[in-house]
N, C-alpha and C positions, 0 to 999 in steps of 0.2 A: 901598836903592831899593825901591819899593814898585811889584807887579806886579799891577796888578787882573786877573781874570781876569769877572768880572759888571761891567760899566758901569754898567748898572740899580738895583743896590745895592751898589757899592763894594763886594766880596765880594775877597781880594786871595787869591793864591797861598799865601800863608801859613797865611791861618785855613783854607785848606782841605787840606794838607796837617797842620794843627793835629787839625782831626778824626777824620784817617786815623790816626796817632801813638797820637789816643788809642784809635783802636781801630772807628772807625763808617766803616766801608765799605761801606756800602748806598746809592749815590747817590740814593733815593728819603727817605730819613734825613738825607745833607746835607743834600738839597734843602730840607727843613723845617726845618732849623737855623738855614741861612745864607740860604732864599729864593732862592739860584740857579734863575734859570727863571721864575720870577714876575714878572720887569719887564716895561716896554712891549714887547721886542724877543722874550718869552717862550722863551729859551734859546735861540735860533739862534744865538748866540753864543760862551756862558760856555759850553752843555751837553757839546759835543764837546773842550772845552779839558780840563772837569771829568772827563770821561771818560777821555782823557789819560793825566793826573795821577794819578788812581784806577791803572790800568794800570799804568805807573811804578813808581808805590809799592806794589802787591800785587804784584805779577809775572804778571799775569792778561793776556790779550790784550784788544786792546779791543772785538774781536766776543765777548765772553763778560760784558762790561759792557753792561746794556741802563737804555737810558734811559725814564726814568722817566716814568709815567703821564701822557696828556695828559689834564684831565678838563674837561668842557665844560658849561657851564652844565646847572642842574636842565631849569628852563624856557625858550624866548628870550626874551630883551628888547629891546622896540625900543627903537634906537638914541636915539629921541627921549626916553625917558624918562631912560636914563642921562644927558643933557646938557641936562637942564630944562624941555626944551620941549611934554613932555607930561606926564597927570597918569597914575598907574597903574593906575586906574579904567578 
């Protein structure tokens, strides 16, 4: 049975307990592996699951697992140039 734990990138149970095994316990380090967090829904989901799991498997609590950096664009951009309707000019 296959347990996703990321909807956004089919990220499953597995391959991220895969990464812990081997040794990368930095959920800031999954996250750039497997992309958790990076989908439309940007970790409201997967991040506290992943965090969890992390937990679990080190024996760490999971107020001492801190989630990973939010980072926000350089500059804004409007909305209209991401969906074509303006030029970037």
């Amino acid at each position: 049975m296959v347990r996703i734990i990321c909807r956004c990138n089919e990220v499953t149970v597995e391959e991220i307990e895969e990464l812990i095994e081997q040794g990368i316990t930095d959920i800031e380090e999954i996250k750039r592996i497997l992309r958790i967090g990076m989908g439309p829904c940007q970790g409201r989901t997967c991040l506290p699951l992943v965090v969890s799991i992390l937990a679990r498997k080190t024996g760490k609590s999971v107020e001492e697992i801190k989630l990973p950096a939010t980072r926000i664009p350089i500059r804004p951009v409007p909305i209209g140039i991401l969906v074509g309707e303006m030029n970037e000019d």
